[in-house]
C-alpha positions as CSV (number, residue, x, y, z in Angstrom):
1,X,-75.2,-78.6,0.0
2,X,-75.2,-75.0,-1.9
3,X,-76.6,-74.9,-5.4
4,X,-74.7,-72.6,-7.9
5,X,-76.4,-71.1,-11.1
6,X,-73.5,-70.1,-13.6
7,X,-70.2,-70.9,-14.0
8,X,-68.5,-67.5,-15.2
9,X,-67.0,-65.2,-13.0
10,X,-68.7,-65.2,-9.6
11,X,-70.0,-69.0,-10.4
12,X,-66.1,-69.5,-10.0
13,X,-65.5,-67.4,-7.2
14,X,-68.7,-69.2,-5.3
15,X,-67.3,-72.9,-5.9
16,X,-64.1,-72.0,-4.8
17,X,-65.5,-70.1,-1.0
18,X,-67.8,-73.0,-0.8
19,X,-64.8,-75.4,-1.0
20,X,-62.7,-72.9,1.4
21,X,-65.9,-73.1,4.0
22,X,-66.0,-76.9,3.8
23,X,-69.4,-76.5,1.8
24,X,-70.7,-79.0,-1.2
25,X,-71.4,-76.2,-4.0
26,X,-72.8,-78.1,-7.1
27,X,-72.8,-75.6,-10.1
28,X,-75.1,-75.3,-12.9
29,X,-74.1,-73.8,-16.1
30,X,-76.6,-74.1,-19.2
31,X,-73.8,-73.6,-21.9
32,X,-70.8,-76.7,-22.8
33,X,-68.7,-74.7,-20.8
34,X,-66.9,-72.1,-18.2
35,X,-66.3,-68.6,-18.2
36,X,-69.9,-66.7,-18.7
37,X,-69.6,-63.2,-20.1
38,X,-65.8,-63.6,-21.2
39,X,-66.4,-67.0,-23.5
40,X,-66.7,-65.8,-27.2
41,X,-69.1,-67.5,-29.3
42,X,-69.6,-66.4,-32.9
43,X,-73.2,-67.4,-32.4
44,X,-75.5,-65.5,-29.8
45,X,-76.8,-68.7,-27.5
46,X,-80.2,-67.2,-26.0
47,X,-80.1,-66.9,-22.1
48,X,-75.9,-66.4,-21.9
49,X,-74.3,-63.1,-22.7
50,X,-72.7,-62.1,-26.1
51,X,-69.4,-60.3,-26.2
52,X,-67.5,-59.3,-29.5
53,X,-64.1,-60.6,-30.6
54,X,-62.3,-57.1,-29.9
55,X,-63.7,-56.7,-26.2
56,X,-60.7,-55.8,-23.6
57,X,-60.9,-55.9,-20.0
58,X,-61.8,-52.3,-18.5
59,X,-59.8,-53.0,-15.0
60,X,-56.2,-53.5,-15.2
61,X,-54.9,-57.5,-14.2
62,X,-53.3,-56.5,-10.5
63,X,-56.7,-55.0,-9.4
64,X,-59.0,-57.6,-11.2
65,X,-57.2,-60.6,-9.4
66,X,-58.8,-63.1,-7.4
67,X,-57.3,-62.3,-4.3
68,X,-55.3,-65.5,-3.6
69,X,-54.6,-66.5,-7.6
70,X,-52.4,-63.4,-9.1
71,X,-52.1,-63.0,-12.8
72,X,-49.2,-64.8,-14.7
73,X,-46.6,-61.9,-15.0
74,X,-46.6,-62.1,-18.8
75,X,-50.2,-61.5,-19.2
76,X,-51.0,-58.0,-20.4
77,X,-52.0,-55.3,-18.2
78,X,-55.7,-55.0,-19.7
79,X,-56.7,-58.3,-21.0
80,X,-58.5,-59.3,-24.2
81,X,-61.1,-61.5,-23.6
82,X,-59.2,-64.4,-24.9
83,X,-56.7,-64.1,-21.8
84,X,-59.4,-63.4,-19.4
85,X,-61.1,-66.6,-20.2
86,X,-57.4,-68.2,-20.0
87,X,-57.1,-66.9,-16.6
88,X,-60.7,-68.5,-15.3
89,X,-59.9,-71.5,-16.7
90,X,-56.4,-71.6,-14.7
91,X,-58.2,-70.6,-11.8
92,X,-60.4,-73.6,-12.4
93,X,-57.8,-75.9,-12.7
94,X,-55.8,-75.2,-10.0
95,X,-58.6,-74.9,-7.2
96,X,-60.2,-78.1,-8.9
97,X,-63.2,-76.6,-9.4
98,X,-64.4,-78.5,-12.7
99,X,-65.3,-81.6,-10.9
100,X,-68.5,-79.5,-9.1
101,X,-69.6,-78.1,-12.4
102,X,-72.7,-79.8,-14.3
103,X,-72.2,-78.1,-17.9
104,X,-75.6,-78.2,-20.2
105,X,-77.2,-77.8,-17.3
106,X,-80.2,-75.4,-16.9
107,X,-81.6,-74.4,-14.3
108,X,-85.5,-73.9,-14.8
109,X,-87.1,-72.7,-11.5
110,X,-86.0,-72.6,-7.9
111,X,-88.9,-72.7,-4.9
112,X,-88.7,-72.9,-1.4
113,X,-88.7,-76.4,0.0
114,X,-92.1,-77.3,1.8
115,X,-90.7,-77.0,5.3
116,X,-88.7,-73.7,4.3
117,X,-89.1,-71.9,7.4
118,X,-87.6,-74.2,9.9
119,X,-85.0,-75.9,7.6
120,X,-84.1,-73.1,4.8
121,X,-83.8,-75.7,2.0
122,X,-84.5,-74.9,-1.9
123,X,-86.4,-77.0,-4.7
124,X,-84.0,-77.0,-7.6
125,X,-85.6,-78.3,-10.7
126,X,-82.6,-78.5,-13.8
127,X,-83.2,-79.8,-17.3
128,X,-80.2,-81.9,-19.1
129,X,-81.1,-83.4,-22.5
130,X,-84.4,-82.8,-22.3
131,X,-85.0,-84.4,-18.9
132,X,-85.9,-82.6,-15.4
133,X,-84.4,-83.4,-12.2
134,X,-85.6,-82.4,-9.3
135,X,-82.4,-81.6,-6.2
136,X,-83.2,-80.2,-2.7
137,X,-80.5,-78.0,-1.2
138,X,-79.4,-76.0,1.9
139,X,-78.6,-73.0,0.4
140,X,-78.4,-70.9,-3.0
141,X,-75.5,-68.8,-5.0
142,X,-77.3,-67.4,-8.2
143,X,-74.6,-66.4,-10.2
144,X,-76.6,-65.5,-13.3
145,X,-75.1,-62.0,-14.4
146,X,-76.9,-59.0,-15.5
147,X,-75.7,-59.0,-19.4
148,X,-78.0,-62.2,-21.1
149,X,-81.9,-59.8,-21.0
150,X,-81.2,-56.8,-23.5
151,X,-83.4,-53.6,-22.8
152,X,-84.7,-51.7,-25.9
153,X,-87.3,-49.2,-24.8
154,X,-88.2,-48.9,-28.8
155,X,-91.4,-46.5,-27.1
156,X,-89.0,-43.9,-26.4
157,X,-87.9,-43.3,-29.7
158,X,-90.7,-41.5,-31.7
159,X,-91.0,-42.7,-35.2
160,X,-89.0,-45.8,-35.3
161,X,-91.9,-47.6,-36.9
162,X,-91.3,-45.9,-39.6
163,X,-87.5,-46.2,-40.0
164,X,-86.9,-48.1,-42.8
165,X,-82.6,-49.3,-42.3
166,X,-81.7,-51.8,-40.2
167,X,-81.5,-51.6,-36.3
168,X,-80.9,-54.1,-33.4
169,X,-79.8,-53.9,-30.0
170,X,-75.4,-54.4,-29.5
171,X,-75.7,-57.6,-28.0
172,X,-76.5,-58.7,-31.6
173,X,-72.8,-57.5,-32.6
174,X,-70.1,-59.2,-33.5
175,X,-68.0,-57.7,-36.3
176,X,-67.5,-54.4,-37.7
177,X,-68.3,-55.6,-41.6
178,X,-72.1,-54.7,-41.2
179,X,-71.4,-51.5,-41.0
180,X,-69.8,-51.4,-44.5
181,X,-70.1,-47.7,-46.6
182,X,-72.9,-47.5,-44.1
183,X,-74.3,-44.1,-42.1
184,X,-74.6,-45.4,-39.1
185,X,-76.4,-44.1,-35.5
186,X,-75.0,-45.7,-32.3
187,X,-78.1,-44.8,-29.3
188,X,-76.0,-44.4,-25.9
189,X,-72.4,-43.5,-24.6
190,X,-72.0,-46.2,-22.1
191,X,-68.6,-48.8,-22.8
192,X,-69.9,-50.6,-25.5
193,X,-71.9,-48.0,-27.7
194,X,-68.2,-46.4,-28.0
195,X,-65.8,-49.4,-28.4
196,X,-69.1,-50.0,-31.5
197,X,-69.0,-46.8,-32.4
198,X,-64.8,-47.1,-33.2
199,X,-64.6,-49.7,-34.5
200,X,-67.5,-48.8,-36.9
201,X,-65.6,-46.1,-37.8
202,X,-63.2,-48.1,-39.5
203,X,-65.1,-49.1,-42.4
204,X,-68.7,-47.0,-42.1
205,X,-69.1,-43.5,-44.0
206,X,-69.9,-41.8,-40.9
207,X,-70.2,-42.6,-37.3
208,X,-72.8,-40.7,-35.1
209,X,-73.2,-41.1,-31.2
210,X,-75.9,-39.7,-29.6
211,X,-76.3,-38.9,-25.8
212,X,-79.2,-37.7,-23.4
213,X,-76.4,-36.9,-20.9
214,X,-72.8,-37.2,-21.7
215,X,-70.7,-39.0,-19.5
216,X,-66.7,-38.7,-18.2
217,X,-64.6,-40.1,-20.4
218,X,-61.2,-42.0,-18.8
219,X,-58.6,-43.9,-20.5
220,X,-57.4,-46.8,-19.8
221,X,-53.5,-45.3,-19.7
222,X,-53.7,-43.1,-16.8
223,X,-51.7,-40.9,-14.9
224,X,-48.0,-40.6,-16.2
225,X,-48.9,-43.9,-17.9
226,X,-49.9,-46.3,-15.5
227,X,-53.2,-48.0,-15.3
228,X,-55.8,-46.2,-14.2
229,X,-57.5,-48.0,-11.7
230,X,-54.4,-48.3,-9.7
231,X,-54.2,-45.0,-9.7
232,X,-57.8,-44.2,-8.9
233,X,-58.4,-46.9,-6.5
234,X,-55.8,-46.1,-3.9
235,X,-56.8,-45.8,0.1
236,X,-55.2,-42.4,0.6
237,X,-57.6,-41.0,-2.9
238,X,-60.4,-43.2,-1.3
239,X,-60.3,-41.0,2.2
240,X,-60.0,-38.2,0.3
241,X,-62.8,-38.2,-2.3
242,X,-65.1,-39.7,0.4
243,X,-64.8,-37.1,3.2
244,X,-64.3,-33.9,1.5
245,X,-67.4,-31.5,1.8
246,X,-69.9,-32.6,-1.0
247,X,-69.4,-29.4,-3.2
248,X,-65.4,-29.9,-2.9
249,X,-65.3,-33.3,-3.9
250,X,-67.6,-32.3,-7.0
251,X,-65.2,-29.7,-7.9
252,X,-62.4,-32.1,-7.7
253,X,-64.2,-34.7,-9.9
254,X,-64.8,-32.3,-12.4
255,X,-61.2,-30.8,-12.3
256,X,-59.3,-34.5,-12.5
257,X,-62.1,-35.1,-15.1
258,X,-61.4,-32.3,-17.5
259,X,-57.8,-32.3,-16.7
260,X,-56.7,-34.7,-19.9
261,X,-59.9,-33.4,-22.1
262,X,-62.3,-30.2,-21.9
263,X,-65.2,-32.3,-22.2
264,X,-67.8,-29.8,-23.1
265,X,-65.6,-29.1,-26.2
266,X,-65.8,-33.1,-27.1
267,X,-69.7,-32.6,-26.9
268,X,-69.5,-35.2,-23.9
269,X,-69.6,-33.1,-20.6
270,X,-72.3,-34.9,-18.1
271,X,-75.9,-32.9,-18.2
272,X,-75.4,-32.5,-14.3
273,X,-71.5,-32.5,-13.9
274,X,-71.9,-32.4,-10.1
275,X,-73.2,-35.7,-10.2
276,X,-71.0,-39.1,-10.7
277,X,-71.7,-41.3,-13.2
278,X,-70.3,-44.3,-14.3
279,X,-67.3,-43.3,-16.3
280,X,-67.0,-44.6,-20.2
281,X,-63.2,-46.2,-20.7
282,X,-61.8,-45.5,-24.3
283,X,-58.4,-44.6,-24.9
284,X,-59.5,-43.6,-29.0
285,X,-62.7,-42.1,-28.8
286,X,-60.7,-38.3,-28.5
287,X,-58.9,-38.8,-31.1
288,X,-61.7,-40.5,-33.5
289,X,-63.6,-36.6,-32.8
290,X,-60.6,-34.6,-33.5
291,X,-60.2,-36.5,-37.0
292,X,-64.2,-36.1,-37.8
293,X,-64.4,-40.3,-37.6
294,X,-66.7,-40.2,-34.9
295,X,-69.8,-37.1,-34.7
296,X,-71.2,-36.5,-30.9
297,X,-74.7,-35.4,-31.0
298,X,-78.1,-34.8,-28.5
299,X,-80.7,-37.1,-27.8
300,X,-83.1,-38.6,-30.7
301,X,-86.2,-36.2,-31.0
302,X,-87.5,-37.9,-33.7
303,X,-86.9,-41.0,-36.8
304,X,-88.0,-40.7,-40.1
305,X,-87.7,-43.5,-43.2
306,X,-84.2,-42.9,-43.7
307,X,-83.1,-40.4,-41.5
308,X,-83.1,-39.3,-37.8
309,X,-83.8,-35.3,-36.2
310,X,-81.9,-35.1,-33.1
311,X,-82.7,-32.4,-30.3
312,X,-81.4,-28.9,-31.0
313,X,-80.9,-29.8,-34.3
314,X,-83.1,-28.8,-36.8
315,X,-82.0,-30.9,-40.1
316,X,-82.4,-34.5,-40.8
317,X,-79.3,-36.8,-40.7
318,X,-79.6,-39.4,-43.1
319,X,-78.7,-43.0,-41.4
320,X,-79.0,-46.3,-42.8
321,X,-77.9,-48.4,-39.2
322,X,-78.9,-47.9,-35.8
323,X,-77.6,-49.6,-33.0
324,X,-78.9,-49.6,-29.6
325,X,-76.8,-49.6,-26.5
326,X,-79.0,-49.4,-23.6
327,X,-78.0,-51.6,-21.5
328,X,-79.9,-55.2,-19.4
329,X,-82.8,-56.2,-17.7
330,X,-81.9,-57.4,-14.4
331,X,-84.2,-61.2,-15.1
332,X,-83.8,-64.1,-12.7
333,X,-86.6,-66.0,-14.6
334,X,-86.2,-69.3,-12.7
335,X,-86.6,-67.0,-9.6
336,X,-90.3,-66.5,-8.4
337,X,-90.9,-62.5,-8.0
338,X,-91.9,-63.3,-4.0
339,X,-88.0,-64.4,-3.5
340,X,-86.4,-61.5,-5.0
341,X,-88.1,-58.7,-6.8
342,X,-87.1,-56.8,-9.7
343,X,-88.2,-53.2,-9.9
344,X,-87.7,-50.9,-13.0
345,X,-84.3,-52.7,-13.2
346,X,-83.4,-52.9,-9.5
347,X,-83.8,-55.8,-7.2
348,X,-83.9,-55.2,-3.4
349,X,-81.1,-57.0,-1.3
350,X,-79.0,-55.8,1.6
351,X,-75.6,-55.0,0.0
352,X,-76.4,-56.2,-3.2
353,X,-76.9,-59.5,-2.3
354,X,-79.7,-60.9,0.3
355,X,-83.2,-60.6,-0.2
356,X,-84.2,-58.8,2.7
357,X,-87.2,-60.5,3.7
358,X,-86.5,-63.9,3.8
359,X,-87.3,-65.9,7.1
360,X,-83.9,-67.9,6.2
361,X,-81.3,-66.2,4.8
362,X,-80.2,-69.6,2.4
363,X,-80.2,-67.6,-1.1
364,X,-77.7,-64.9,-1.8
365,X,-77.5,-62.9,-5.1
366,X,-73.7,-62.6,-6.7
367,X,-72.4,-60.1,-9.0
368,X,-75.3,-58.0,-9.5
369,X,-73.5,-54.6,-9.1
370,X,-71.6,-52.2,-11.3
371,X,-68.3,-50.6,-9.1
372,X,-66.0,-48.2,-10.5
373,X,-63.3,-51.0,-10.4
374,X,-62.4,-54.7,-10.8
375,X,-65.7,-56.7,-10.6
376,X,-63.9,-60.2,-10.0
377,X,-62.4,-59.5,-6.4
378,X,-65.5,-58.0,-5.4
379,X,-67.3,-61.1,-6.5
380,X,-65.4,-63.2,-4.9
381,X,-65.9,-61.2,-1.0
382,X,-69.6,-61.1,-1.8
383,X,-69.1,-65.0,-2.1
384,X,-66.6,-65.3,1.1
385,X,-69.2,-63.2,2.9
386,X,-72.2,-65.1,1.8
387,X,-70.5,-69.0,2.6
388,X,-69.9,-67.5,5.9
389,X,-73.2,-66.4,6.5
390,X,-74.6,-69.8,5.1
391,X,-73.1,-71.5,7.9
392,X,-73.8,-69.0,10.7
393,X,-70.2,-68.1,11.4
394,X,-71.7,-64.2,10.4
395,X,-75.4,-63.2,11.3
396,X,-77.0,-60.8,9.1
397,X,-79.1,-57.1,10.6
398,X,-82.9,-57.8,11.8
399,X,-85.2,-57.5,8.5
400,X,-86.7,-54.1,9.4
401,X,-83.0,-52.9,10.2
402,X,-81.9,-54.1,6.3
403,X,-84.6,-52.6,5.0
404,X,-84.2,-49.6,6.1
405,X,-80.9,-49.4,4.4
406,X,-81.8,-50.8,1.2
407,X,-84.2,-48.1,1.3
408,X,-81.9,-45.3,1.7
409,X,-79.6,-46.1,-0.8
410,X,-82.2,-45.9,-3.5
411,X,-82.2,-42.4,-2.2
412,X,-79.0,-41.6,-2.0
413,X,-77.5,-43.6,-4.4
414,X,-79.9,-41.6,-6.9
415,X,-78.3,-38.4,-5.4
416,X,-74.6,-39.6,-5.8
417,X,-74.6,-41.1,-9.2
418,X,-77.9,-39.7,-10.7
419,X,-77.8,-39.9,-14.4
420,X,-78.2,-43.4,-15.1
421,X,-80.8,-46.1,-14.9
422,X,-78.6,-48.9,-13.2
423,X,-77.4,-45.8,-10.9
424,X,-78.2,-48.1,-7.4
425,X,-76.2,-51.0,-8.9
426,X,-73.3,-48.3,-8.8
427,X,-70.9,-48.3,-5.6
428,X,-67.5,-46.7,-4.4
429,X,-65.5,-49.5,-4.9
430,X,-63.0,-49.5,-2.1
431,X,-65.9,-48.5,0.8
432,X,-67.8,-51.7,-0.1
433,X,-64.8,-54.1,-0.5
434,X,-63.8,-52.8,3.0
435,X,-67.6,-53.2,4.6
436,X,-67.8,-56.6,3.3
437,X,-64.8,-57.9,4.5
438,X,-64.9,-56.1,7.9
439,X,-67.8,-58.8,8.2
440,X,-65.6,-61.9,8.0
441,X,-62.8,-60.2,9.6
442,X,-60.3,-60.0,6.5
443,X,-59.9,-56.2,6.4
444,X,-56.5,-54.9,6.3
445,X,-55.7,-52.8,9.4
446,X,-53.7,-50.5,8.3
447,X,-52.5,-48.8,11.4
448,X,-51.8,-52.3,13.0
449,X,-49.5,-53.0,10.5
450,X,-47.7,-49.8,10.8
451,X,-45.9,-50.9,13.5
452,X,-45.6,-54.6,12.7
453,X,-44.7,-54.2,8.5
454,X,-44.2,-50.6,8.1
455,X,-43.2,-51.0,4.3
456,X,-46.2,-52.9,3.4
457,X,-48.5,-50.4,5.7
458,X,-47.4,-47.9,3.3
459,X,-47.8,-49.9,0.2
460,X,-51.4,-50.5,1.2
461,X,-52.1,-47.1,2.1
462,X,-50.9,-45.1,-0.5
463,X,-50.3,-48.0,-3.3
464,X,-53.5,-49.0,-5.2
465,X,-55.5,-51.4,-2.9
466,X,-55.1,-54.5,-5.0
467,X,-57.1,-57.9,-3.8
468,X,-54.3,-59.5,-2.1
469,X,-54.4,-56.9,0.8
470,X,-58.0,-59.1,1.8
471,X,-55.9,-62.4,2.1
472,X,-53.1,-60.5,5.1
473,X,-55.4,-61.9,7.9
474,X,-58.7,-63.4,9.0
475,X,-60.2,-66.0,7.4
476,X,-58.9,-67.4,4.0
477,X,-55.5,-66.4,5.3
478,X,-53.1,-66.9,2.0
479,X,-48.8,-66.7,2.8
480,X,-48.3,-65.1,-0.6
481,X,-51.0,-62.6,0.3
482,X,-48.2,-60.1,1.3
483,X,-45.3,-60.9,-1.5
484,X,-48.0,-60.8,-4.0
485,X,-48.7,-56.6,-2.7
486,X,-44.9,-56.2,-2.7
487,X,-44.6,-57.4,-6.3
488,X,-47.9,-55.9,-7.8
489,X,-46.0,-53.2,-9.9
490,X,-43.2,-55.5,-11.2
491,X,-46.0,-57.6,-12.7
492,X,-47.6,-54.4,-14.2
493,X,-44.1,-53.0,-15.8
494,X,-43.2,-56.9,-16.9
């Protein structure tokens, strides 16, 4: 019996391997309903995240699949959240998923059971209209998300006592209307400080952005117009980026980079451009500089009453709004800190998802990672990995030996993508994808199929490595797995 906390997007994707594995998931979701980060609500329901009405998918539909449930073909190629949602709940449906989901459910702490070391069980206690139950069970999924704890380090902002507008933190917004005739300040150029920033540009009277760091900006219409991620994500530009010389594959960043924009122009070029960091997607925020809608400026020295002095800037800017985007608190707070620990927003687990130091490996950690690429297929092998693992069809490294490794990717992971706070969340998409499901056997072999399939060899190889390709073999074997690759870019053009 496995125990899953959350029904959005890896909640989903943990039901559904559990089914596949002939496990008994029950899943807990504290809201009336499914679908986590991509369910709108007007009102912001404390402990859930809060998206705003306008919020559009950052991966394209083909490389955001679950790998055995394509998109419909008529569904955009970057989806509105509405859609999104429309898809999970299809997915849902179809896998009957429902039946193993307790809505208005939450789950309020989760021990080890007395006799933890020789039988690996959990304590679950949930709360349902006011009442507590108590379940015990083999194993647990905590599918929780990263996006429900705001961070808003207020102590590094000098002065802010003293600011006398209005401020809040962007998982407060909703709609652009508060930002009416207004000056307003938007603190950080990650995804959503710029999708505010736009849209507040619309209807305030100016529109700054202010950055410690800059960041790459991508769009979501790549290369000779297709999408960018499957043009980015491809195996042949995966071998490439990954085994060039360090400084070479720096220099070709920065070139591919700057190719469409000269980002030091835009005020945006990274502080250390030989270092990756997570990439903002807007296709508008160019275009909003060139036309004066949108200001870029250096990190906040200092706020005054109605103003703000930024770095290298010696006059005041008058500002009536601030908002803050800077990012989540990783929280598990039904979690005791002995299970897994959270340090300055990082919690230690082999691949992102075991706690290393566990005398039963029972409790696995989905979702909690930020890849540049499609978050649900990743999900979703983390789960196929994990329900494997759960019952022992894969054994996981000795302690010391997953230690080690968690270890050194704080280090280099610091290294790779610098910049950022979440920077070990961050991984090369494609390399992890392939390492996980090298572990359950259901990575494509390329040069196998070469003489087998040569046409869909190529297709994987050079084509963008869509989630189907992780259904050709092993287990989870799905017939449609190789159609589905054949057919990716018909359902794109549709």
């Amino acid at each position: 019996r496995v125990a899953v906390v959350g029904a959005g997007v890896s909640g989903l994707a943990a039901i559904k391997c559990c089914l596949d594995e002939g496990l008994e998931p029950t899943c807990f979701e504290q809201s009336q309903d499914i679908g986590g980060l991509w369910r709108y609500t007007e009102h912001i329901e404390a402990g859930r995240p809060s998206l705003y009405p306008s919020v559009i998918s950052n991966t394209s539909k083909e490389m955001s699949a679950f790998s055995d449930f394509p998109y419909p073909e008529d569904f955009p190629v970057f989806l509105p959240n509405a859609r999104l949602l429309d898809y999970l709940r299809c997915y849902a449906e179809c896998f009957s998923l429902r039946e193993h989901i307790q809505c208005g459910t939450t789950v309020v702490s989760i021990q080890k059971h007395p006799d933890f070391a020789t039988t690996g069980q959990w304590n679950v206690v949930t709360e349902a209209d006011g009442k507590q139950a108590l379940h015990v069970f083999d194993a647990v999924m905590v599918c929780s998300g990263n996006f429900s704890e705001p961070s808003l380090p207020l102590h590094c902002f000098p002065g802010i006592e003293k600011f006398r507008g209005q401020y809040f933190h962007s998982r407060q917004y909703k709609h652009p209307d508060v930002f009416q005739g207004k000056r307003v300040l938007v603190v950080g150029l990650g995804n959503s400080g710029v999708d505010i920033a736009v849209e507040a540009s619309h209807v305030a009277s100016k529109v700054i952005i202010c950055t410690r760091q800059g960041a790459w900006l991508l769009s979501r219409v790549f290369d000779h117009g297709y999408p960018w991620d499957m043009v980015f994500n491809t195996r042949l530009a995966s071998l490439i980026r990954n085994n060039l010389p360090g400084p070479l594959s720096w220099r070709l960043v920065n070139y591919k980079m700057n190719q469409r924009l000269n980002h030091e122009n835009y005020g945006l070029q990274p502080e250390k451009s030989c270092l990756v960091r997570e990439p903002v997607l807007n296709d508008d925020l160019p275009s909003y500089i060139l036309t004066g809608r949108v200001t870029i400026k250096p990190v906040v020295k200092e706020f005054k009453a109605n103003s703000v002095v930024f770095h290298n800037c010696p006059e005041e800017e008058p500002i009536d709004i601030v908002v803050f985007c800077t990012g989540y608190n990783v929280s598990f707070p039904f979690l005791e800190e002995s299970v897994v620990k959270v340090e300055n927003r990082h919690a230690s687990l082999y691949k992102y998802v075991f706690p290393t130091h566990l005398q039963k490996h029972t409790l696995a950690v989905i979702g909690l990672i930020k890849p540049l690429g499609a978050i649900m297929p990743l999900t979703e092998m983390q789960a196929r990995w994990v329900t494997r693992v759960f019952k022992g069809l894969c054994r996981l490294p000795p302690q010391s030996v997953m230690e080690k490794e968690v270890n050194e990717k704080k280090k280099n992971q610091v290294k790779w993508f610098g910049l950022s706070f979440d920077e070990v969340l961050k991984t090369e998409w494609l390399v992890y994808m392939d390492t996980l499901a090298s572990f359950i056997g259901a990575k494509p072999s390329v040069l196998g199929l070469l003489c087998r399939d040569p046409w869909l060899a190529l297709t994987i190889f050079f084509g963008p490595c869509s989630p189907y390709q992780y259904r050709l073999g092993g287990p989870g074997r799905w017939e449609g797995a190789r159609q589905a690759i054949l057919t990716q870019w018909d359902r794109t053009l549709k």
